[in-house]
Each structure stands twice: as C-alpha cells, then as structure tokens.
C-alpha positions in Angstrom: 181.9 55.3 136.3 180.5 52.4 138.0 184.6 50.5 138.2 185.0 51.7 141.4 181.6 50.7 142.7 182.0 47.0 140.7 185.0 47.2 142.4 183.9 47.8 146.0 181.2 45.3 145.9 183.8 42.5 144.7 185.9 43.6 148.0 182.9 43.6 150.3 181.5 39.7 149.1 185.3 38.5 149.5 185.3 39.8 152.6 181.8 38.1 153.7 183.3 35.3 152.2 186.4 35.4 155.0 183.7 35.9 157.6 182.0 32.9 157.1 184.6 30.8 157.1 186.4 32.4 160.0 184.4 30.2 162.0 185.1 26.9 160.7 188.7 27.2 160.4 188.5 28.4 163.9 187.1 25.2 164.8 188.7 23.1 162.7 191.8 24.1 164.1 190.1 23.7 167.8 189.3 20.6 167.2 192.5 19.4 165.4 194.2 19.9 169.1 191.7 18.5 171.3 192.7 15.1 170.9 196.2 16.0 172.4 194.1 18.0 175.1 191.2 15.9 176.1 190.2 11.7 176.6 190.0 10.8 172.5 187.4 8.5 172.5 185.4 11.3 174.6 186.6 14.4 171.9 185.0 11.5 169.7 181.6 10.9 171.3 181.4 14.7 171.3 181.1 14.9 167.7 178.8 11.9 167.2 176.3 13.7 169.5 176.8 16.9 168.5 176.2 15.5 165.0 173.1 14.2 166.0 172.0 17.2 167.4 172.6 19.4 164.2 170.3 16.1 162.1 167.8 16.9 164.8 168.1 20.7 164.2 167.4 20.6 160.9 164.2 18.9 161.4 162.9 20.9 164.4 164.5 24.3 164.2 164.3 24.9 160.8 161.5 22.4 159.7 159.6 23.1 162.8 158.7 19.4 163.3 159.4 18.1 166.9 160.0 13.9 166.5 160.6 12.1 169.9 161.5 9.0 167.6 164.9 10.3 165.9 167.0 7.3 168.2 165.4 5.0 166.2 167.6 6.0 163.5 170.7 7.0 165.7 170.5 3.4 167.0 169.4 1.4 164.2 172.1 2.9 162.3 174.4 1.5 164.5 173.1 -1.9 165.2 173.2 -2.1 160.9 176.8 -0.4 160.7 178.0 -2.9 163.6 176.1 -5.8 161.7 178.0 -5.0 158.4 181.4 -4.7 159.8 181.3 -7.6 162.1 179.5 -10.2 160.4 179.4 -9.3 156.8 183.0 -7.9 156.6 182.5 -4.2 155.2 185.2 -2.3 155.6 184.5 1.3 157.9 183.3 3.6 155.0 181.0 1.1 153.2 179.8 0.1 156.6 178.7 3.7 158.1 176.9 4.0 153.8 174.8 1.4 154.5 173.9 1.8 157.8 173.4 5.7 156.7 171.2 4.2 153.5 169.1 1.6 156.1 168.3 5.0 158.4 166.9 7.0 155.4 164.8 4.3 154.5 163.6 4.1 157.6 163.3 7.8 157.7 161.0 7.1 154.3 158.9 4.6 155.4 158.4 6.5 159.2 158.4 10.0 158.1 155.6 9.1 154.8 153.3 8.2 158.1 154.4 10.6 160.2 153.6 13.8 158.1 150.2 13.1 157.6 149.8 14.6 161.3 151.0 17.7 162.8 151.8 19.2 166.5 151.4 16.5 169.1 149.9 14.4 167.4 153.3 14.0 164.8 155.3 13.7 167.5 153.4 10.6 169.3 153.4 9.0 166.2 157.2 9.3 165.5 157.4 8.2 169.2 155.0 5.0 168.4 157.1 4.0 165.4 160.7 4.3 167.2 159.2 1.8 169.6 158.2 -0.8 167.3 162.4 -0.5 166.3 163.4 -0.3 169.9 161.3 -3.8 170.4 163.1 -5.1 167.3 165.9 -4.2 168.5 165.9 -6.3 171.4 164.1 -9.2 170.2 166.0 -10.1 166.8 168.6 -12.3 166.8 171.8 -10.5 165.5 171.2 -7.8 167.8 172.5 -9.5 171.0 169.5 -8.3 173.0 169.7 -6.5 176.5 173.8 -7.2 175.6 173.8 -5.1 172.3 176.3 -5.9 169.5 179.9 -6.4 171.2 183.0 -6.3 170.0 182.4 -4.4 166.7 185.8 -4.2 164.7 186.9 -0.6 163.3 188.4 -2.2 160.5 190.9 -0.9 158.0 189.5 2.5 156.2 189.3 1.9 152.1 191.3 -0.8 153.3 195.1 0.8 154.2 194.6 2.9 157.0 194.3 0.7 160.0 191.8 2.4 162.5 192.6 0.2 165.5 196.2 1.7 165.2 197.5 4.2 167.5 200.4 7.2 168.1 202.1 7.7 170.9 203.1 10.9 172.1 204.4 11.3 175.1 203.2 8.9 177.3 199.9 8.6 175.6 198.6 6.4 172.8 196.3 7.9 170.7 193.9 7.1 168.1 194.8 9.8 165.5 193.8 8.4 162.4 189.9 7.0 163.9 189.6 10.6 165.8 190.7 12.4 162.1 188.4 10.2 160.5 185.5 10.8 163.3 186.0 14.4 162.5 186.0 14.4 159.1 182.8 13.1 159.0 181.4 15.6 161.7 182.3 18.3 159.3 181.6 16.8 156.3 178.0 16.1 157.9 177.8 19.9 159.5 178.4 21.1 156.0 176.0 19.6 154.3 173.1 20.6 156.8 174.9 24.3 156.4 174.5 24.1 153.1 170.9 23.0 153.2 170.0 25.4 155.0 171.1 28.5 152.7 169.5 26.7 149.8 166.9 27.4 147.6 165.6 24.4 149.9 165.9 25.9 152.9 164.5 29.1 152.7 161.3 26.9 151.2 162.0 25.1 154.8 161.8 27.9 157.1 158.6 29.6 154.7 156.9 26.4 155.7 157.4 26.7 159.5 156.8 30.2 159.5 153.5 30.2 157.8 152.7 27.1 156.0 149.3 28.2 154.8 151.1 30.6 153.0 153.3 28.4 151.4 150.7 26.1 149.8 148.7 29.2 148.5 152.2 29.9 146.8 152.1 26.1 145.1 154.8 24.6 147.4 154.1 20.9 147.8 154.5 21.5 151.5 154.5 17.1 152.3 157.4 16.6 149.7 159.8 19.3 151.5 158.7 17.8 155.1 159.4 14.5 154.1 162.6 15.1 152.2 163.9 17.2 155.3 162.4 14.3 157.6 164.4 11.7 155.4 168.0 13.6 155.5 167.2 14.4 158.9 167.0 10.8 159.5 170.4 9.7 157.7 172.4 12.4 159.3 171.2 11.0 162.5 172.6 7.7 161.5 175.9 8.7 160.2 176.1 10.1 163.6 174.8 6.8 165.5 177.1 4.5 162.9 180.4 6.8 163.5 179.2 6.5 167.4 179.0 2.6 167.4 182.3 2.5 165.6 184.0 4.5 167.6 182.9 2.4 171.0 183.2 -0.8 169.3 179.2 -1.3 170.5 175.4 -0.6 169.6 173.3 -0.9 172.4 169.6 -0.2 173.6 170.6 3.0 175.5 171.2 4.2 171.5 167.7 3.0 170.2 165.4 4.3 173.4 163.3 6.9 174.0 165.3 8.1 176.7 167.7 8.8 173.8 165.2 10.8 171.1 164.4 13.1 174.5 168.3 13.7 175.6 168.3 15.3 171.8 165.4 17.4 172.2 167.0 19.0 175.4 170.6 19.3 173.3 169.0 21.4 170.8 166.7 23.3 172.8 169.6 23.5 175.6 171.9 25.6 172.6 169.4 27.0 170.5 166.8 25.6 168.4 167.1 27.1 164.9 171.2 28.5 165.5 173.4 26.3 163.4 175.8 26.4 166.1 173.4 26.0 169.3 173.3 22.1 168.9 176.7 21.8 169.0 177.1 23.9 172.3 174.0 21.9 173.3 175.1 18.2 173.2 178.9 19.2 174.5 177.2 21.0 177.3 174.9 17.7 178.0 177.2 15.1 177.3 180.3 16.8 179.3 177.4 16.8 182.2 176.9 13.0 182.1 180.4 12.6 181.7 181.7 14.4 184.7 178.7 13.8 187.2 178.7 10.0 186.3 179.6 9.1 189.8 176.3 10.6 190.8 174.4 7.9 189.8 171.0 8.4 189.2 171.4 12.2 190.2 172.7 13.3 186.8 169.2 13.7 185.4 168.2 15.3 188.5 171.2 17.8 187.9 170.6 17.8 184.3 167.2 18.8 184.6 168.1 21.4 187.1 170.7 23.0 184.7 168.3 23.1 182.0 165.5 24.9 183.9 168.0 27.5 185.0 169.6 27.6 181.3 165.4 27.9 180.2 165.2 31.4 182.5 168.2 32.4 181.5 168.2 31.7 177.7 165.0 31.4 176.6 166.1 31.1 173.0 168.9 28.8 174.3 172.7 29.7 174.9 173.4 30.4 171.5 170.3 31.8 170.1 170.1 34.2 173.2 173.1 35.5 172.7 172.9 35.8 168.7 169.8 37.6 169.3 171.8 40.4 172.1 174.6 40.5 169.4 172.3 40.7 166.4 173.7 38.1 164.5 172.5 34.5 163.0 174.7 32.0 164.3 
C-alpha cells in the first residue's frame, strides 16, 4: 500500500535535488566561458568581490550584524598572502591558508569585542578596530606604505602548475589555469557559505536575527553563534582579499580602507541582503560600474550613488530579493 507513495516521494526529493543544482551548473558552465568572452583578469576580480560580498552576506543578511570594518580582513589578508609568497616563499595554496588563518584570527580577536555591542554601536566599533589595521597597514615595514606590496609572484600551484603561464587562443593569451584556479575557489567558498546557511547552524542563525530574545529563552548561547558566524565571516573575506591580491600581483590601502568595508555594504544591499545570490549580482553590478565609468574620474561615486538610490525605489529588498519575493521563491 504505501510502495507507490515511498515511491513518489523518492521521485519528488530527486527532483528537488536537480532543482538545486540547476543553478550552479548553470553557472559553472557561465563562468567556464567567460574568460574566452570578457578581460580575464576582470572575470577574475569579479569573483574576488563577489566572494567578498557573499562573506559579508553571511554576517549581515543572515546574522543580522552590519560591520563597516570587514576590509580589514579583505586587505589584511592580502598584505599576509602577498607577504608569504613574496618574501617567505609559500607556494599559492599555502599562501591564500595562511593569510585565510591570519583573517580569522583577526576575526577572533575583533569580533570577541565587537559582539559585546549591538546596532550602531557594533558597527562603530568594528569600524574603530579596522582602523587601527588600516594605520598598521601603512605604517609597518613590510607593507610598502602608501605603495602597497608590489610585485607579488603567483607562484607555481602545489608546485607543478605554473600560474604565471598562459594559452593562446586566437590572438589572445590567456590565463586559464590562474582564472580556473580563481574560480575554483569562488565556488568552493560559495559552497561552504550555502551550506552554512541550510545547517542546523543556520537556521539557529536566522532564529537569532529574527527574535534573539527568543532564542536565549530557548538556551542558545546567542555570543557563541555571533562570533563563530563573525569569525568565518571574516576568513571568507580573506580568501576573497588573498585570491584578489594574487590575482593583481598587489595589496594595497584601497583593499584595507574604509572606503572598502562601505563599497560591500552597498554590494549586498545593492542585490539583496539575505538572497544567497543577491551579493553576487550586487558586486558585478558595482564593480562593472567602476570599471566602465573609470574615465569619469571622481564622478563614479556620484553615478554610483545615483544608481543605487534609484535601485533603493525600485528594489527595496534589492534586485534579487525583490524579484524572489514577486516570484515567490528563496534565491
């Protein structure tokens, strides 16, 4: 008697199965070609932002904890991962570990000061704090200053595949095997924040934002789950800023300022704040804008700013949460 209904049910979950990964074979596949379609070391910056944007994400869409200090760990990530490769000879992977290891301890040490506010008041203090590392950033030695770290080498990956090397095709030379490696770790990184989210973990996450009284009349130890989320938070955002300063061969101030933390609020809140997919459209949308209107000059935060008050009426849940919410679906 209940065969055919075992039966059904074991058809309907495969099929769920196909829908969510639809998606990500879509995009793998999108972003398999778009080296052959678009600048390479642009498709590559993409990914390191949009990365970033996703950490961020995870802290303030599904955590609901806004930091304006999160380029403190995008930069200082790379300054350590440039560091590592260039003067202490780490190869690529070990050097993007570390500097992912030296960003979620400074996620620790921040983020165990940091929760003991909320509101405003936790986001001036993670804004205090990412100053202190912006100032040591351009005062210590090994960090070349207003210069940044030049010339950072991309090294040999588990030392055979040579990421300096390139293919032609066509009349082009392109940087396959960095760009593969770039988006292997943009997945791998968009996974594990996926994942986190429909975990046990996560669902504790979002109880906490929706009505954390709640959760500590339940016995949640509401701290520990901020802080944990705070800390991966913080080494996604450097695996992002490593893979960046890898990619461009430099760490610089522009990577460890404030001007930074805010240009990743405005990603996420830009593609929708608490959509798994709005950061993504969020820091292609921004970082194709500075890209394209760079002969603007200073203009491109006055255009920027004018695209995202007009994106703000628009979308009020951002582009991809406003248009989950008209197709009834969580993105």
């Amino acid at each position: 008697m209940n065969a055919p209904v075992i039966k059904l049910a074991s058809v309907a979950s495969l099929q769920k199965k196909k829908t969510h990964f639809t998606p990500w074979i879509i995009a793998l596949l999108l972003a398999s070609v778009a080296p052959f379609i678009i600048y390479p070391i642009f498709a590559m910056e993409l990914m390191c932002f949009a990365l970033f944007a996703c950490a961020f994400n995870l802290l303030l869409g599904f955590g609901g904890l806004l930091s304006f200090g999160h380029a403190a760990f995008f930069g200082g990530a790379a300054y350590l991962c440039g560091h590592a490769i260039k003067h202490w000879g780490f190869s690529p992977e070990l050097g993007i570990l570390f500097a992912m290891l030296g960003a979620a301890i400074l996620g620790l040490a921040i983020g165990s000061i940091a929760i003991r506010r909320q509101g405003i008041y936790f986001a001036m203090v993670t804004l205090a704090l990412a100053q202190i590392v912006f100032f040591l950033c351009l005062q210590l030695p090994f960090t070349g200053g207003e210069d940044g770290l030049q010339g950072i080498p991309k090294g040999h990956l588990f030392g055979l595949i040579d990421l300096s090397s390139t293919v032609s095709v066509g009349q082009q030379q392109l940087p396959l095997a960095l760009y593969f490696f770039v988006l292997a770790i943009t997945f791998g990184g968009y996974w594990l924040i996926w994942r986190t989210v429909h975990s046990p973990f996560g669902m504790v996450l979002k109880a906490i934002k929706e009505n954390e009284p709640r959760a500590l009349s339940l016995g949640y130890q509401v701290n520990r789950y901020k802080l944990a989320t705070f800390v991966l938070s913080a080494a996604l955002a450097g695996l992002a800023g490593a893979t960046k300063a890898l990619v461009v061969g430099l760490a610089s101030l522009s990577d460890v300022s404030w001007h930074m933390s805010g240009e990743v609020v405005l990603m996420t809140l830009l593609g929708g704040m608490g959509t798994l997919l709005g950061p993504l459209v969020g820091a292609v949308t921004v970082s194709t804008l500075h890209h394209e209107l760079a002969s603007l000059g200073s203009w491109v935060t006055v255009t920027i700013g004018v695209v995202f008050v007009v994106c703000v009426m628009a979308f009020r849940r951002g582009i991809v949460g406003e248009i989950a919410y008209r197709l009834k679906r969580s993105f």
